[in-house]
VOPAGU-2260 file (C-alpha; in pm, 1 decimal, decimal comma):
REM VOPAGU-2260
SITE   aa  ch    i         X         Y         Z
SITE  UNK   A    0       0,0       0,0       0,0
SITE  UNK   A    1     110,9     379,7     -96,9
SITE  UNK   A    2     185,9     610,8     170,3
SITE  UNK   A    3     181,1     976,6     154,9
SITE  UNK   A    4     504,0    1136,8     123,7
SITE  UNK   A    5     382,9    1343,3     459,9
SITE  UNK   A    6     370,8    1076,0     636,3
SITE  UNK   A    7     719,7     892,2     562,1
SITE  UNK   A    8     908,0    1238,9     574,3
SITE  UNK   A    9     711,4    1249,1     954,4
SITE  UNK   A   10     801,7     858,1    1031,4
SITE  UNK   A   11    1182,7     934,2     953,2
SITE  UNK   A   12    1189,5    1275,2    1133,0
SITE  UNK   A   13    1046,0    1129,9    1446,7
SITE  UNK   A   14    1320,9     889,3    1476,4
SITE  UNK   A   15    1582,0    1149,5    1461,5
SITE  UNK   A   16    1649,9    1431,7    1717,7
SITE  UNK   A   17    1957,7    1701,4    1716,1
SITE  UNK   A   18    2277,9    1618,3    1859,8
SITE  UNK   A   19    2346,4    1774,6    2198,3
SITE  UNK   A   20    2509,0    2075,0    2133,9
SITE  UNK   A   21    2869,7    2117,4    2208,5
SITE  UNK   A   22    3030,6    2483,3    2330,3
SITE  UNK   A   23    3303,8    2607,7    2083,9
SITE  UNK   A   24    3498,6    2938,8    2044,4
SITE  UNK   A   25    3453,1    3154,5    1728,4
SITE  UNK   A   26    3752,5    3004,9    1547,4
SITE  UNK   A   27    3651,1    2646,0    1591,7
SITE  UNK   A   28    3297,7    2696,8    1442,1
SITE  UNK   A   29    3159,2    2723,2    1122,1
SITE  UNK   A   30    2946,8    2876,6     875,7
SITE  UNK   A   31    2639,7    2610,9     857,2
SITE  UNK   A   32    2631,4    2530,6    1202,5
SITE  UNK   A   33    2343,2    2584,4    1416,7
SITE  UNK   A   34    2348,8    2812,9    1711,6
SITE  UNK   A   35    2215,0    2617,0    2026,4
SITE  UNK   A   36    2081,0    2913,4    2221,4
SITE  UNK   A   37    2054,5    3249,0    2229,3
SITE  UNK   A   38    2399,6    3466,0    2248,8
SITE  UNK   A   39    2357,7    3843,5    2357,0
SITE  UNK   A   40    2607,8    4117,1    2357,3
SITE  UNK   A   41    2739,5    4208,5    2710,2
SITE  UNK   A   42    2922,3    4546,4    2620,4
SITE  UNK   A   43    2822,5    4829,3    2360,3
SITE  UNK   A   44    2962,7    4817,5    2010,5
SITE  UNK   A   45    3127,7    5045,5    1972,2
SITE  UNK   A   46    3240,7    5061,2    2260,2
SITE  UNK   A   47    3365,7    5451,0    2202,9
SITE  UNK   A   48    3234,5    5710,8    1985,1
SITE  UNK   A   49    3449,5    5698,1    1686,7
SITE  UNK   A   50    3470,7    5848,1    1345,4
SITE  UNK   A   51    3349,4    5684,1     989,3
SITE  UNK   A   52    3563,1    5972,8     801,2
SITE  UNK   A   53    3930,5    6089,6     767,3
SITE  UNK   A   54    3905,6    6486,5     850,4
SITE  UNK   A   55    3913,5    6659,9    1118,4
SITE  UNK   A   56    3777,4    6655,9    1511,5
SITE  UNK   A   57    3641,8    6979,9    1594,8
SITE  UNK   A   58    3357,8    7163,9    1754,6
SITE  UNK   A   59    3071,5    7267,2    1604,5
SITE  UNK   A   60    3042,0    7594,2    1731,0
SITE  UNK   A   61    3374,0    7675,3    1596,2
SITE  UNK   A   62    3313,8    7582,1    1252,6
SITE  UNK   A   63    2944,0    7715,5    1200,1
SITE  UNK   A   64    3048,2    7991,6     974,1
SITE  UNK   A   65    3287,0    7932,0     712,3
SITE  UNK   A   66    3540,5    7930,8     586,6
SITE  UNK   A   67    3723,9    7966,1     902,8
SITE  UNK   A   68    4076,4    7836,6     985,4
SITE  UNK   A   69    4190,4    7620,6    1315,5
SITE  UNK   A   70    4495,4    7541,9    1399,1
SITE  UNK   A   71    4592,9    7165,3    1395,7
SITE  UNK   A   72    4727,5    7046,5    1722,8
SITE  UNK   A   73    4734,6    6688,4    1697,0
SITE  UNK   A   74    4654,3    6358,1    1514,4
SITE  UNK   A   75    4412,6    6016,6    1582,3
SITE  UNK   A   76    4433,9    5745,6    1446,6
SITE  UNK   A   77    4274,7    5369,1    1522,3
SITE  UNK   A   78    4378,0    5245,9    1843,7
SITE  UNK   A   79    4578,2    5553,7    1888,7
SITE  UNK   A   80    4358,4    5838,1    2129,0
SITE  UNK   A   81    4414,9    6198,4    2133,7
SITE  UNK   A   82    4729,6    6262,0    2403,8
SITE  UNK   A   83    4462,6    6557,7    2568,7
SITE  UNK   A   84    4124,1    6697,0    2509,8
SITE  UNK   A   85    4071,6    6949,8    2204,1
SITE  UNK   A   86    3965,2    7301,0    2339,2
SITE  UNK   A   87    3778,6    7581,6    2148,2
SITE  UNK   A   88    3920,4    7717,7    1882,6
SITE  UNK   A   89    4167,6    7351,4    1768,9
SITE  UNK   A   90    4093,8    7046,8    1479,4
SITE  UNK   A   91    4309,4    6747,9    1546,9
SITE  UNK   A   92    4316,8    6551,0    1239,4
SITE  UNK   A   93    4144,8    6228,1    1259,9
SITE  UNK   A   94    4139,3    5876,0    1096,1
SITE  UNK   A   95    3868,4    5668,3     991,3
SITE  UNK   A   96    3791,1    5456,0    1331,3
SITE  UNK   A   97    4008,1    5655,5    1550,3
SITE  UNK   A   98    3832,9    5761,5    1894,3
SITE  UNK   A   99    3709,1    6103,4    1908,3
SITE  UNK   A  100    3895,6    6339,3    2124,6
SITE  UNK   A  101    3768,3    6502,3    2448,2
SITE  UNK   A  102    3567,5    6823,2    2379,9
SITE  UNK   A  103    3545,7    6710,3    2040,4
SITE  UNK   A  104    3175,7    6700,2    1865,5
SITE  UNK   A  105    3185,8    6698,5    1520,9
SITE  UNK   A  106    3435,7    6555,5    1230,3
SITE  UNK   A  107    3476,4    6765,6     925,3
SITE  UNK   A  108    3533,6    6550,0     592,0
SITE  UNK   A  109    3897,5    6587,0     482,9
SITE  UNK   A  110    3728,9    6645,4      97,7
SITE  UNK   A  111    3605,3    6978,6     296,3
SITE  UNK   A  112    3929,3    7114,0     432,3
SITE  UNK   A  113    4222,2    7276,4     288,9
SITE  UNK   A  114    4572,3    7223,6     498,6
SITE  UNK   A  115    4775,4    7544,5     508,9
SITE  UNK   A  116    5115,7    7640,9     720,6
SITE  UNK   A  117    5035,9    7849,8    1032,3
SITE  UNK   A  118    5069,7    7844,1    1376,0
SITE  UNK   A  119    4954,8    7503,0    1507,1
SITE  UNK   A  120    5129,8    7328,2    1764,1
SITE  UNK   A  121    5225,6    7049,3    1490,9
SITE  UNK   A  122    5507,0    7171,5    1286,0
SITE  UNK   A  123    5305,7    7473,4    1276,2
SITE  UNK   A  124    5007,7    7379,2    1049,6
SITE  UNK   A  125    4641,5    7480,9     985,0
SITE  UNK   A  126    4373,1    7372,2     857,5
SITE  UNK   A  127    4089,2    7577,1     630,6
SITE  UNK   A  128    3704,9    7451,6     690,9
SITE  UNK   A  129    3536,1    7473,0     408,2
SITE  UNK   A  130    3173,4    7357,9     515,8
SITE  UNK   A  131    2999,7    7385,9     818,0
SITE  UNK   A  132    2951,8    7112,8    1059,0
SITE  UNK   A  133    2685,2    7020,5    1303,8
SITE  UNK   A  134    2727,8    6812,2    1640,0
SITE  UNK   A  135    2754,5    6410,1    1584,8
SITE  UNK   A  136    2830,9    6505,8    1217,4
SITE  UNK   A  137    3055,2    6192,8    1070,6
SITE  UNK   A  138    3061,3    6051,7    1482,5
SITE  UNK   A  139    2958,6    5685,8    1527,3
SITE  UNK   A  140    2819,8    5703,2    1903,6
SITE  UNK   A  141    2896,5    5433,9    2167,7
SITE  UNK   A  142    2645,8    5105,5    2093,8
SITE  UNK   A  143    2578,8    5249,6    1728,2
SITE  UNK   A  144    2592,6    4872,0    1627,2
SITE  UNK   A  145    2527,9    4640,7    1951,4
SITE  UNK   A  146    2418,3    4774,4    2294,3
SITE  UNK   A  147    2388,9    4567,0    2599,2
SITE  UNK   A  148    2183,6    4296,1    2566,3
SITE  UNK   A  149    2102,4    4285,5    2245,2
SITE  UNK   A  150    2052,5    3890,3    2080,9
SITE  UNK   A  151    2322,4    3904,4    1841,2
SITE  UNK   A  152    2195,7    3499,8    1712,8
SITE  UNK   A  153    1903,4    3320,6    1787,0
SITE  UNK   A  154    1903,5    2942,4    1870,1
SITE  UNK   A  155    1818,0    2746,1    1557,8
SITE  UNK   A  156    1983,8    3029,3    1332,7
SITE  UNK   A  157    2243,5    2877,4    1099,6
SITE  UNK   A  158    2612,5    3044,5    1099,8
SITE  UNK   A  159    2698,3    3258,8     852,6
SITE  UNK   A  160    3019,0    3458,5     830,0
SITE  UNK   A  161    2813,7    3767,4     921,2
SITE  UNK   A  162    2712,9    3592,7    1231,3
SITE  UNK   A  163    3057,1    3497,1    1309,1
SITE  UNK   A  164    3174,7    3838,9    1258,1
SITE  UNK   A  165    2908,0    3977,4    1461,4
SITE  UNK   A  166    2982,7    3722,6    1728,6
SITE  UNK   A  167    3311,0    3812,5    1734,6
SITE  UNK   A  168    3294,3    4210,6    1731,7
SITE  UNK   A  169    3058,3    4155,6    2043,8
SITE  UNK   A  170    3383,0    3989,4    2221,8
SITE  UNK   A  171    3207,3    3675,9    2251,9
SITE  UNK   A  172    3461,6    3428,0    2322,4
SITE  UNK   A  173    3261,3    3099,6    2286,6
SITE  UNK   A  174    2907,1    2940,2    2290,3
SITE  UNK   A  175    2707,7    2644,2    2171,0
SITE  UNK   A  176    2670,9    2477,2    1863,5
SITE  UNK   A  177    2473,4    2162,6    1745,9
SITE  UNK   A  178    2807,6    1935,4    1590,3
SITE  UNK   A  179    2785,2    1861,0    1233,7
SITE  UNK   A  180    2641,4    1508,9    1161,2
SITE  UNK   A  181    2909,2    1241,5    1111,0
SITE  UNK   A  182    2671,3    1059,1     778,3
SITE  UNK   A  183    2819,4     719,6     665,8
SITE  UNK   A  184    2704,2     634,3     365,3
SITE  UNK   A  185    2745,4     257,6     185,1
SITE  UNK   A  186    2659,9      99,2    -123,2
SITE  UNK   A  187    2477,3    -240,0    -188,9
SITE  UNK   A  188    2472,2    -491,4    -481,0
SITE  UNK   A  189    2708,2    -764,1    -663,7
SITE  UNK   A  190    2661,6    -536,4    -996,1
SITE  UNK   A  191    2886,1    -259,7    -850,1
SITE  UNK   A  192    3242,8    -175,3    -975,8
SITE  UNK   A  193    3459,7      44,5    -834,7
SITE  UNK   A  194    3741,1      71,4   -1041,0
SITE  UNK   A  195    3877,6     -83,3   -1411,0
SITE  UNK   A  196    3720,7    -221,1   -1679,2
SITE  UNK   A  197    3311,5    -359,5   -1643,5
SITE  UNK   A  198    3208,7    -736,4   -1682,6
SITE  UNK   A  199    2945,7    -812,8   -1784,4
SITE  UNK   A  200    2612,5    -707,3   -1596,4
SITE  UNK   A  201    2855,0    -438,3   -1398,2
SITE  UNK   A  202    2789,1    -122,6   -1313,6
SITE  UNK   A  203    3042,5     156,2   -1190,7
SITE  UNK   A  204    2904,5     300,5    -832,4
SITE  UNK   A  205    2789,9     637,8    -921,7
SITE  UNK   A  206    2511,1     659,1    -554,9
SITE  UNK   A  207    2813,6     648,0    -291,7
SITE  UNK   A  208    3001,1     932,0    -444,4
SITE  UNK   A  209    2697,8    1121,3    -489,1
SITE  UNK   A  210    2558,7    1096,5    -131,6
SITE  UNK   A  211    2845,2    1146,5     -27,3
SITE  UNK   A  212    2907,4    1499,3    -194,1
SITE  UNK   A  213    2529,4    1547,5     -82,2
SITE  UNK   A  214    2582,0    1495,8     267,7
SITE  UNK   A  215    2902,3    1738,2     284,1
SITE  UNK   A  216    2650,2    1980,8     125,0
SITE  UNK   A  217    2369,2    1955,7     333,0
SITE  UNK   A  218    2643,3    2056,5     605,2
SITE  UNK   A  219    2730,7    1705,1     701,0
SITE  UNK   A  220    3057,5    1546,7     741,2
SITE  UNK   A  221    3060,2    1246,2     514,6
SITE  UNK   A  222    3198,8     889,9     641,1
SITE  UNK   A  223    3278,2     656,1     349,0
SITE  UNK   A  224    3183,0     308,6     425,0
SITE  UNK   A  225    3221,2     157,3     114,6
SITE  UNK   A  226    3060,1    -120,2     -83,9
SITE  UNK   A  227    2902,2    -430,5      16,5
SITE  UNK   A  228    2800,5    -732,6    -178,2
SITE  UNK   A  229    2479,2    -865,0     -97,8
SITE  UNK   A  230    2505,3   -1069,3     184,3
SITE  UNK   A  231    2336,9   -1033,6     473,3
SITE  UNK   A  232    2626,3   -1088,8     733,5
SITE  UNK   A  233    2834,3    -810,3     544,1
SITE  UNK   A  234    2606,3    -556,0     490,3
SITE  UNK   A  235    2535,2    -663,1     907,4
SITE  UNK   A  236    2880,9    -576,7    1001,9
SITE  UNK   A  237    2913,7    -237,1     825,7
SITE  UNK   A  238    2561,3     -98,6     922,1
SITE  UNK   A  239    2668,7    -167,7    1275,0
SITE  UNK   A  240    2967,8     -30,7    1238,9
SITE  UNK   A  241    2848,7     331,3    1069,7
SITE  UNK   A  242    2602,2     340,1    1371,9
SITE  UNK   A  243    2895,7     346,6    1610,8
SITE  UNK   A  244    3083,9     556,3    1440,0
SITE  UNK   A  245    2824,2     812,7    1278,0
SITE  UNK   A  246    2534,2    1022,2    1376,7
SITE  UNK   A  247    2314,3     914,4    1020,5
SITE  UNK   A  248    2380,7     616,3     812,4
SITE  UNK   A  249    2277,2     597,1     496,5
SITE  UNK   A  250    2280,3     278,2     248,4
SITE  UNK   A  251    2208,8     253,7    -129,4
SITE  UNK   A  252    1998,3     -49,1    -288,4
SITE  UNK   A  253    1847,5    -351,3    -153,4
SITE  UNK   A  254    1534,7    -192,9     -37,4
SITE  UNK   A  255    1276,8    -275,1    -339,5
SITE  UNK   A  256    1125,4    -664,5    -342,0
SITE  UNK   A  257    1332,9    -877,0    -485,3
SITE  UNK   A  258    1501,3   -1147,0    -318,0
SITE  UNK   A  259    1855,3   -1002,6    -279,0
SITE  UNK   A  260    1733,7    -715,6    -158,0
SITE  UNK   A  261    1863,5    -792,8     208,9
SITE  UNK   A  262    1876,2    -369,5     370,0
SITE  UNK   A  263    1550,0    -375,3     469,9
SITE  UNK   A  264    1607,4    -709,2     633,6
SITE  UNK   A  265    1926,4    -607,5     758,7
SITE  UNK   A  266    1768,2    -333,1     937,1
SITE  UNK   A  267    1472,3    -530,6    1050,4
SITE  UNK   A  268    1710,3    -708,0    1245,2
SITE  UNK   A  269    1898,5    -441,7    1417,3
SITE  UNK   A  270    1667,3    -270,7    1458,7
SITE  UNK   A  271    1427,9    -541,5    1648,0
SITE  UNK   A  272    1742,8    -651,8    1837,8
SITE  UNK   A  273    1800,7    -263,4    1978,5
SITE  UNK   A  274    1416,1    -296,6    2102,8
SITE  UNK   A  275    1317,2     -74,6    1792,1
SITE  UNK   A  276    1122,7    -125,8    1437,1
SITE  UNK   A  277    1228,6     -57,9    1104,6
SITE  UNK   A  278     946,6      95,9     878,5
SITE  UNK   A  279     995,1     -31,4     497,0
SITE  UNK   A  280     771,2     199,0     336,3
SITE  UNK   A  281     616,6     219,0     -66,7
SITE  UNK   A  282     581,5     589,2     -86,9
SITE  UNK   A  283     339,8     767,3    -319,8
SITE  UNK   A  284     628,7     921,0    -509,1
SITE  UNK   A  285     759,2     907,5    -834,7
SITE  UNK   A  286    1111,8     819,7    -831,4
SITE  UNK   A  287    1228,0     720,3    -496,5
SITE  UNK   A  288     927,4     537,9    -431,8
SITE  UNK   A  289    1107,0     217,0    -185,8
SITE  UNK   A  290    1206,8     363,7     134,5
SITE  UNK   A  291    1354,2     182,6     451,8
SITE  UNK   A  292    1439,8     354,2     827,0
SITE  UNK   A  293    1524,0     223,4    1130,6
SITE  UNK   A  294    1705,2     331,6    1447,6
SITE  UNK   A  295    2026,2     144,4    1555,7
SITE  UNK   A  296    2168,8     206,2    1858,1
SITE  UNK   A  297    1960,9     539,1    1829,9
SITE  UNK   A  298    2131,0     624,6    1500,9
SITE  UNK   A  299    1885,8     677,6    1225,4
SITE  UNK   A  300    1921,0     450,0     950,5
SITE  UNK   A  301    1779,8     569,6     592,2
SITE  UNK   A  302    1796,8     269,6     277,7
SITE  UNK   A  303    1759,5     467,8     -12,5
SITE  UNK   A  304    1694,1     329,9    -371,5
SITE  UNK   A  305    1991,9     181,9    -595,5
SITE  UNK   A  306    1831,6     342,6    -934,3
SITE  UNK   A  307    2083,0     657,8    -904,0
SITE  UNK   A  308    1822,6     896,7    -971,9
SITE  UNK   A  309    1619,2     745,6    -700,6
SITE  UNK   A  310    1877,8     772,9    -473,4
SITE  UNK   A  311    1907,5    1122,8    -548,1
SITE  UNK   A  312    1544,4    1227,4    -510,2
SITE  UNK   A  313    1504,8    1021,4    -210,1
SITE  UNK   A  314    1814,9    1186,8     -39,3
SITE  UNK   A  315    1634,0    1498,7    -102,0
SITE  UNK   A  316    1316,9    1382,1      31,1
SITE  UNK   A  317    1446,1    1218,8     333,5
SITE  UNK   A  318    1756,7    1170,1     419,1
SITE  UNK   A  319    1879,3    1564,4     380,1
SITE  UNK   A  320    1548,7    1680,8     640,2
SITE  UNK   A  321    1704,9    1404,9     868,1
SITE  UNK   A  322    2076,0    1522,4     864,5
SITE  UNK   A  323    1961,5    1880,5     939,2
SITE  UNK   A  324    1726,6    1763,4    1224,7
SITE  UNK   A  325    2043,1    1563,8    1341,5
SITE  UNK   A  326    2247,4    1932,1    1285,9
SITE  UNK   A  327    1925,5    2157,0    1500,5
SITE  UNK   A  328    1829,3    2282,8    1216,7
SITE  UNK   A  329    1445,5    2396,8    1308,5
SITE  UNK   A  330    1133,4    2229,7    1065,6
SITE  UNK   A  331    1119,3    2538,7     878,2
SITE  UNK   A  332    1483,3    2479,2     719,2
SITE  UNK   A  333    1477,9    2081,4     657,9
SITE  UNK   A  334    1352,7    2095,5     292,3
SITE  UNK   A  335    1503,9    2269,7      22,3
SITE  UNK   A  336    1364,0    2627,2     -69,3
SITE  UNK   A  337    1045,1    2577,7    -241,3
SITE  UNK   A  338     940,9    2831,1    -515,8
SITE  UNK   A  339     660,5    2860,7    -770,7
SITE  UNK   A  340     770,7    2909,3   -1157,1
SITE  UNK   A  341     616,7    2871,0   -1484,3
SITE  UNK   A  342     650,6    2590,7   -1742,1
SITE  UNK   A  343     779,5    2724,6   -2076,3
SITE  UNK   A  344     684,5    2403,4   -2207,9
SITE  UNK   A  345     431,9    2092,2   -2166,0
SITE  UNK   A  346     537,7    1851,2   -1813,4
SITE  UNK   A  347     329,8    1591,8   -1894,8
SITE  UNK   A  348     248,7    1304,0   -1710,0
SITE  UNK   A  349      19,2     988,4   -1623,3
SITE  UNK   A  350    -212,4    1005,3   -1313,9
SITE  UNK   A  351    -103,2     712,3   -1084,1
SITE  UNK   A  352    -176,6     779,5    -738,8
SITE  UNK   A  353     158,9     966,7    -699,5
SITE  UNK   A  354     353,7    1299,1    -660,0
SITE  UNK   A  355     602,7    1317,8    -930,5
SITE  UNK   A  356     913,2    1492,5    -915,3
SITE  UNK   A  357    1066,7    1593,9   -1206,6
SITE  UNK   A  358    1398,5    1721,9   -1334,2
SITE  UNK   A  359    1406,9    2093,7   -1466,2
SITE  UNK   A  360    1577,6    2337,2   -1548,9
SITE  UNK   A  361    1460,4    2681,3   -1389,5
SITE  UNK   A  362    1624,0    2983,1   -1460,2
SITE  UNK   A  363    1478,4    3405,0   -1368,2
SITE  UNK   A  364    1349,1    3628,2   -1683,1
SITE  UNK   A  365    1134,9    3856,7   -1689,2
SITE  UNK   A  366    1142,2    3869,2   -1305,4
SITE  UNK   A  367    1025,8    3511,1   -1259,7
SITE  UNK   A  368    1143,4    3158,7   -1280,1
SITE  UNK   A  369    1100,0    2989,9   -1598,9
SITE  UNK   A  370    1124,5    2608,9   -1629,6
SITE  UNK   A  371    1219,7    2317,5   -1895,2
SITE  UNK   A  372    1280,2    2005,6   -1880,9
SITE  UNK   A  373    1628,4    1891,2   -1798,9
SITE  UNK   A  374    1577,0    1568,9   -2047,1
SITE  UNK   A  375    1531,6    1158,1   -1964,5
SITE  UNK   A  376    1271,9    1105,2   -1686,9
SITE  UNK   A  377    1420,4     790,8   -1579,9
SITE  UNK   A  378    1512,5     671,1   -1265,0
SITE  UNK   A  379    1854,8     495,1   -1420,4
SITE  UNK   A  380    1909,6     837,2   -1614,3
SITE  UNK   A  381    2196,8    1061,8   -1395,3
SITE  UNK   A  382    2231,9    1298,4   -1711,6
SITE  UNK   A  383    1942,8    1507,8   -1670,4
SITE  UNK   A  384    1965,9    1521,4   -1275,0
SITE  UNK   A  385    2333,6    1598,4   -1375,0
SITE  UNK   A  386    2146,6    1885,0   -1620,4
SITE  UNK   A  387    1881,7    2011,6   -1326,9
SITE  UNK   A  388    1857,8    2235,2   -1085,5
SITE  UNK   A  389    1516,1    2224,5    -941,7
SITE  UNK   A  390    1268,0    1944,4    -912,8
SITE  UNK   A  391     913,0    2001,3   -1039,4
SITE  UNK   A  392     662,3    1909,1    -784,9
SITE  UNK   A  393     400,3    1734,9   -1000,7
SITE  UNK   A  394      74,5    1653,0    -801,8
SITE  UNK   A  395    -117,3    1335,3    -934,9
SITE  UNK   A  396    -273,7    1407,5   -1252,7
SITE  UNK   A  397    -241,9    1504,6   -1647,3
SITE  UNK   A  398      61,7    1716,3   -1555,8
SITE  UNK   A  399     125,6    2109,6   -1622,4
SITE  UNK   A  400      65,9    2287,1   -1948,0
SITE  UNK   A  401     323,8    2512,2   -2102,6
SITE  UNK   A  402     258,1    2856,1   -1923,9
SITE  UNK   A  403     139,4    2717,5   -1643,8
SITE  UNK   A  404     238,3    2771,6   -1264,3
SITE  UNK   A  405     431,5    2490,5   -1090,5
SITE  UNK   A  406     561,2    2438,3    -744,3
SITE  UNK   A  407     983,7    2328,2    -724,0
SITE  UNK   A  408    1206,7    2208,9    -477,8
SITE  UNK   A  409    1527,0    2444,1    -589,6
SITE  UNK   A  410    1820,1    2248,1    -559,7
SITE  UNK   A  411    2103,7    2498,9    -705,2
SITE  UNK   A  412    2116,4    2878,3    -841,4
SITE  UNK   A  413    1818,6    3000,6   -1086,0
C-alpha cells in the first residue's frame, strides 16, 4: 500500500532528534552550524564614539560659519587616542575609526578642508574649513551597532560569516553549537564496480560518491563506508559499524522486493534486536518510491533506492530533512527552498496515485522563474539530474501545461 510522502518524511523525522550541542569558540565553528541558544552582547559596540571619516575633530560651534581656519594640534588614528582633550578654537586631524577626542563634537570631511602652514602646535600647520559642521556630524556614538543585551543569534539560526563576525565584534569568546552530523554512507549490490574495466552485468558506483558529496553539502561530514556485496552478514557488520561511528547512516539499494534485496532485512534485524522497528515503506512518489528507516543504537538508519536517480530524489526527500534535524536545524529549514515558476513548455504526465518529481531546469526572466525540462525522466538516467537544478513538484494528474504555474524544490542557483 502507498503512503503519503507526509507521512514517511514524519516517520523518519520522528526517529531522529539534534545532537546535543557542544560549546566552541569563534575560530573552531563554522558557517552552517546551528546556534544552540541564544547569544547576547554584554558590552556596547562600539564601545567609544568613533569616526566613519578621515578629517578633522572639531567643535561645532567653531566651525558654524565658514570658511574659518583652526589650527591643527594633533593627530588620531585607530587604536591611537588623542594625548589631551581638544579646546575651542583647535581640529586634530582624525582617521577613519580613531576615537574622538575630548571636547570634540563633530568631524569635518577631509574632501572639505584645505591644509595650510600656520601656527599650530604640529610643525606649525592649519587647517581651512570649508563647510559647516553640526554636532555628531561623521561621529559613530557608543552602541551604534550592539548595545547591551542585544541577541546578536538566535538558537536554531544557521552560521553565517556575518554571524561569526558579529559574534566576534561583540567579544564573545565561545558558545554552543549543534556538531555537524558524522553521515556514513554505503553501497549495496554484486553489480557494482569500483574501479577498471566492467564485466558483464557491472555497473560503476555512481550513488556512494553522490551521497556522499550530498551529505558534505547539506552541512554534514561524510563517512565513506564503502561497498558491500549482498550478503546479509556483510552488509550486518558495516551498518553496525556506521552506527557506532556516525550520527546518520545511509545505504544505497536492496530496499525494493526482490530477493537479494537484504537492507531492509538487515535493518529489521537491528533494529528489532536494539528494542526498535524498522518501517519499509512504498511511498506515493515518483522516483524514490522504496524507502527503509530504522534506528540502531539510536542512530537513524535511511535505505535509499539503488536506481541513481532514485537515490538522489530520495536523499532529497528524506535523508537531507534528517541530517539537518540531526544538525538543530528547526522544521522550517529541513527541505530545500520551495518556489513557484512557470513551465515554458508541456510537463506531462500519467495520473497514478503519486507525486512526481521531475527534473528541470529553472532559470529568472522577466522577473520570474521559468522552467524546462532537464531531459530523460528515468530513474537509471543521472544525465538530466546531472542537467537540473530544481525538481518540479508534479501533483497526481495530467501534468502542467506550457505557461502554467508549478511548485519546485530548488536544488542549485536560478
Amino acid at each position: 500500500m502507498l503512503i503519503p510522502l507526509e507521512e514517511a518524511q514524519a516517520t523518519v523525522l520522528a526517529g531522529c532528534r539534534a545532537l546535543e550541542p557542544v560549546e566552541v569558540g569563534w575560530s573552531e565553528a563554522t558557517s552552517g552550524q546551528v546556534v544552540a541558544a541564544d547569544v547576547v552582547a554584554a558590552a556596547a559596540v562600539p564601545a567609544f564614539a568613533n569616526t566613519a571619516m578621515d578629517g578633522y575633530a572639531v567643535r561645532a560651534a567653531d566651525v558654524a560659519t565658514v570658511p574659518v581656519r583652526l589650527p591643527v594640534v594633533g593627530e588620531v588614528a585607530a587604536g591611537h587616542p588623542a594625548s589631551r582633550p581638544l579646546r575651542a578654537g583647535e581640529a586634530m586631524r582624525i582617521f577613519t575609526g580613531a576615537p574622538i577626542p575630548e571636547g570634540a563634537d563633530a568631524v569635518v570631511m577631509v574632501e572639505h578642508t584645505t591644509r595650510l602652514n600656520g601656527a599650530g602646535e604640529v610643525g606649525g600647520e592649519q587647517v581651512e574649513i570649508h563647510e559647516p559642521a553640526v554636532a555628531g556630524d561623521h561621529i559613530r556614538p557608543p552602541g551604534d551597532d550592539f548595545r547591551p543585551g542585544d541577541v546578536i543569534v538566535v538558537a536554531g539560526d544557521e552560521l553565517t560569516p556575518g554571524r561569526l563576525g558579529a559574534l566576534r565584534t561583540v567579544g564573545v569568546e565561545r558558545f554552543p553549537v549543534h556538531p555537524r552530523p558524522r553521515v556514513g554512507v554505503l553501497s549495496t549490490g554484486d553489480e557494482l564496480v569500483q574501479t577498471g574495466p566492467l564485466g558483464p552485468g557491472q555497473i560503476y558506483d555512481s550513488n556512494r560518491p553522490t551521497l556522499l558529496a550530498l551529505a558534505a553539502a547539506a552541512g554534514a561530514v561524510p563517512v565513506d563506508l564503502g561497498h558491500v556485496v549482498d550478503d546479509e552478514a556483510s552488509i550486518t557488520a558495516v551498518i553496525t559499524a556506521g552506527a557506532e561511528g556516525c550520527d546518520v547512516v545511509l545505504s544505497t539499494g536492496g530496499v525494493s522486493m526482490g530477493d537479494t534485496d537484504l537492507v531492509k532485512v538487515v535493518l529489521d534485524n537491528l533494529a528489532s534486536a536494539g528494542g526498535g522497528a524498522m518501517r519499509w515503506m512504498q511511498v506515493a512518489i515518483k522516483p524514490a518510491k522504496p524507502l527503509a528507516f530504522g534506528v540502531v543504537a539510536e542512530v537513524p538508519v535511511l535505505g535509499l533506492p539503488g536506481n541513481p536517480v532514485s537515490s538522489m530524489v530520495s536523499f532529497e526527500l528524506f535523508a537531507r530533512p534528517a541530517i539537518r534535524r540531526r544538525a538543530g536545524h528547526p522544521d522550517a529549514r529541513l527541505l530545500r527552498p520551495s518556489l513557484a515558476g512557470r513551465a515554458d513548455e508541456d510537463l506531462p504526465r500519467r495520473p497514478d496515485g503519486k507525486v512526481q518529481f521531475v527534473r528541470v531546469v529553472a532559470r529568472v526572466a522577466d522577473g520570474e522563474l521559468h522552467v524546462r525540462s532537464a531531459g530523460g525522466q528515468g530513474s537509471h538516467q543521472l544525465s538530466a539530474m546531472a542537467r537540473a537544478n530544481a525538481l518540479a513538484v508534479l501533483p497526481d494528474g495530467p501534468g502542467v501545461s506550457a505557461g502554467d504555474r508549478v511548485d519546485l524544490l530548488l536544488l542549485g542557483e536560478a
